[in-house]
Structure formats: C-alpha cells, structure tokens
N, C-alpha and C positions, 0 to 999 in steps of 0.2 A: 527471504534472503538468508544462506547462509554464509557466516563467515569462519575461516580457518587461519590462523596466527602460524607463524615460525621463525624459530629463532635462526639467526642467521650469525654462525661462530666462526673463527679463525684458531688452526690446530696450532701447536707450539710443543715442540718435543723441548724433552727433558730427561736424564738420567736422576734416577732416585737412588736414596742410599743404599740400597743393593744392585747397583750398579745396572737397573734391570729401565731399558728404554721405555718413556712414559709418553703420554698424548694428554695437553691439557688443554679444554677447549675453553679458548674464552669467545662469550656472548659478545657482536661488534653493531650488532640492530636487530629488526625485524623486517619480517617481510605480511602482508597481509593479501589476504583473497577473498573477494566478494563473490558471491558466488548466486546468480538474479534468478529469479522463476522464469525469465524467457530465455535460461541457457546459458546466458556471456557471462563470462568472468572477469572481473577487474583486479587487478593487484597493485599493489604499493609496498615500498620499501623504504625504511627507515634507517638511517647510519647517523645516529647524533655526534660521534667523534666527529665527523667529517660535516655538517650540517647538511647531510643528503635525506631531503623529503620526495622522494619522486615515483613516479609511476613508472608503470613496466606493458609495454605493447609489446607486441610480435610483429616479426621483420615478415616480409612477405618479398617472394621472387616475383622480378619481374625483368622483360624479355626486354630487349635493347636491340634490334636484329639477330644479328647470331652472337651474342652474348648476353650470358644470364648475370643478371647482379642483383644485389639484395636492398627493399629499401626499407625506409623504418614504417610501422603502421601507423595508421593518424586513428586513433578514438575519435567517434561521434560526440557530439554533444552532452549526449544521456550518459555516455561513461564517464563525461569530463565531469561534469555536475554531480555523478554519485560518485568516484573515487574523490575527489579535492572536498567534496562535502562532509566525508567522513573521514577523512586522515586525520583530524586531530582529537574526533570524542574519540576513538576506539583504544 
C-alpha cells in the first residue's frame, strides 16, 4: 500500500511594507490517500479547528427518468475498515 499526505491550507492576502500584495498560506488540516495493490483508493481528511475526522467518496450519477441527479458513494466494507483503521496512527 501506498500512502500520500497533503496539506490542505487557506490563502489570506496581505500587503507588506512595500506596499507589494502578499499570499500567506496557513496550514487548516490534512488530507490523506491510501492507495491498495487492487487499485482503490481511500482518502481521509483532517480539520482539527473544526473537529472534522472524515472520509471522502465520490458522488456517482444516477438516472431518475429523464433527470440526472448526483448521489453520494457508499464505501464497501473493506474500505470502511482500512480508511477508520488507519486515521489515527498515520
């Protein structure tokens, strides 16, 4: 399995004392990716200001007669068990 970390920041402008416009990024969590030997990837994101531990699916369309609407994706079991297994050693 591999995994991939990133930081997940919030820009905030600022003028500096040469009057020259700045971008200061502050760090607000992470986000995480597992990444399995049969393919699927699981992710996780962290925002401890806010106490947000939670995982991240993909919405998937689906057909209603002739309207298309978006629903959320359900994880299998296997992903439940490895994403909530591992969000709090990594």
């Amino acid at each position: 399995m591999q995994i991939k970390k990133y930081n997940i920041s919030k820009p905030k402008k600022y003028t500096d004392k040469q009057n020259q416009e700045k971008t200061q990024w502050n760090n607000i969590g992470t986000m995480t990716e597992f990444y399995k030997d049969d393919g699927s990837v699981s992710r996780i994101i962290e925002i401890p200001a806010i106490g947000l531990d939670a995982n991240i699916f993909p919405m998937e369309e689906k057909s209603e007669g002739n309207r298309v609407a978006m629903k959320w994706g359900v994880p299998s079991d296997d992903d439940l068990d490895a994403t909530f297994g591992t969000s709090t050693g990594i």
